[in-house]
C-alpha positions in Angstrom: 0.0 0.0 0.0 0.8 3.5 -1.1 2.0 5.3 1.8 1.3 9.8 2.3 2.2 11.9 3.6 1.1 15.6 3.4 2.3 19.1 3.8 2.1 22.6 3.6 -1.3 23.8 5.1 -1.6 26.3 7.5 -3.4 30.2 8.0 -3.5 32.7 5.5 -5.6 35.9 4.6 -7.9 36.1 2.0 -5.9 36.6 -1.8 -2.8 35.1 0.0 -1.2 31.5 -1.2 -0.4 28.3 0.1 1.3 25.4 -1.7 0.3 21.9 -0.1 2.8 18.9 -0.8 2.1 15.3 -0.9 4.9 12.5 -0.7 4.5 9.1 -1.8 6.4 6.2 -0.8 6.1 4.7 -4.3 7.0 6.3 -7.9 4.4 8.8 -8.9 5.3 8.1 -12.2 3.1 4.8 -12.1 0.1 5.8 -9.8 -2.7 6.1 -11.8 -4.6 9.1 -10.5 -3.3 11.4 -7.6 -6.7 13.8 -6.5 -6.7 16.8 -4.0 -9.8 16.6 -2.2 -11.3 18.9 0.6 -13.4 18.9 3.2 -14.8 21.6 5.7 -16.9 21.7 8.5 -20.4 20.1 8.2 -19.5 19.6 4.5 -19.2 16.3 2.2 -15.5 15.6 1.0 -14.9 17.2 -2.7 -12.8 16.8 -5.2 -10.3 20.1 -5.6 -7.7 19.0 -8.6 -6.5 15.3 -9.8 -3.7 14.1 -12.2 -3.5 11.5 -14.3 -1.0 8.9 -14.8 -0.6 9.9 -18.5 -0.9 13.6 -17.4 -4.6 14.7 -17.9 -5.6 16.9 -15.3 -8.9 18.3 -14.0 -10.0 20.6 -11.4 -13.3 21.8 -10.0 -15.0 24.8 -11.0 -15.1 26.7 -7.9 -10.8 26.3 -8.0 -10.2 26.7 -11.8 -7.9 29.3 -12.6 -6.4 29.7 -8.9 -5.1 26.1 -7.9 -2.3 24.0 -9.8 -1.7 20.7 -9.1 1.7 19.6 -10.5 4.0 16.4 -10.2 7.2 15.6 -9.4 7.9 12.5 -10.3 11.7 12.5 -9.7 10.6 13.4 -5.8 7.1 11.5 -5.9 5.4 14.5 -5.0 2.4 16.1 -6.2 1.4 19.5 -5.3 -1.6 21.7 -5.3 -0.2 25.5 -5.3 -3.5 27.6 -4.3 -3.3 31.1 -5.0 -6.2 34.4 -4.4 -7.5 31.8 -1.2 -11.1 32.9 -0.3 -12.5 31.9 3.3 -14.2 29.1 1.6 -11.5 27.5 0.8 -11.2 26.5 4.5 -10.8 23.3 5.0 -8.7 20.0 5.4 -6.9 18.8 2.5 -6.2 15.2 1.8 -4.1 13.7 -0.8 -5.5 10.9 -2.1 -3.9 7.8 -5.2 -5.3 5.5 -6.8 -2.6 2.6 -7.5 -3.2 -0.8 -9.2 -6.8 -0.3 -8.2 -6.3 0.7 -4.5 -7.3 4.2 -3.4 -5.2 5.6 -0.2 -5.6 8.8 1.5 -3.3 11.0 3.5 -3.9 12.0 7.3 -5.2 15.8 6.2 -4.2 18.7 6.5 -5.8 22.1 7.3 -6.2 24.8 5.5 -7.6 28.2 7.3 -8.3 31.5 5.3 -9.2 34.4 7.3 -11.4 36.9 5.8 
């Protein structure tokens, strides 16, 4: 199994950035989908930003145009750079890959933008 393990959250104002980072104790080059999801208080889990194996990426609407997930494949990290953060954006992060059909999720990590 695909160990996570996640970093980079933390408290920002509103408009300022944070870059989350999420190490894998396998090659990201073979994991077949790596996903950013969120979830905040009360809230069901969503999905932020996800990668492809063979590089497709997608993000959700309400994140288009101010995240970027990106992967490092020589560091088996994947990172979700989230810029012009909005107090909705508060939440915790997890990292979650899907490898040779498994899905594994990070511990979390928490994001806080103050208005």
């Amino acid at each position: 199994q695909v160990q996570l393990a996640e970093s980079g959250g933390g408290t920002v104002q509103a408009g300022g950035s944070l870059r989350l980072s999420c190490a894998a104790s396998t090659s990201t080059f073979a994991i077949d989908a790596i996903n950013w999801y969120r979830q905040a208080p009360g809230k069901q889990r969503e999905l932020v930003a996800g990668i492809m194996r063979v590089g497709t990426i997608n993000y959700a609407e309400s994140v288009e145009g101010r995240f970027t997930i990106s992967r490092d494949n020589a560091k088996n990290t994947v990172y979700l750079q989230m810029n012009s953060l909005q107090p909705e954006d508060t939440a915790v992060y997890y990292c979650n890959v899907v490898f040779r059909g498994t899905s594994t999720w990070g511990q979390g990590t928490q994001v806080t933008v103050s208005s």
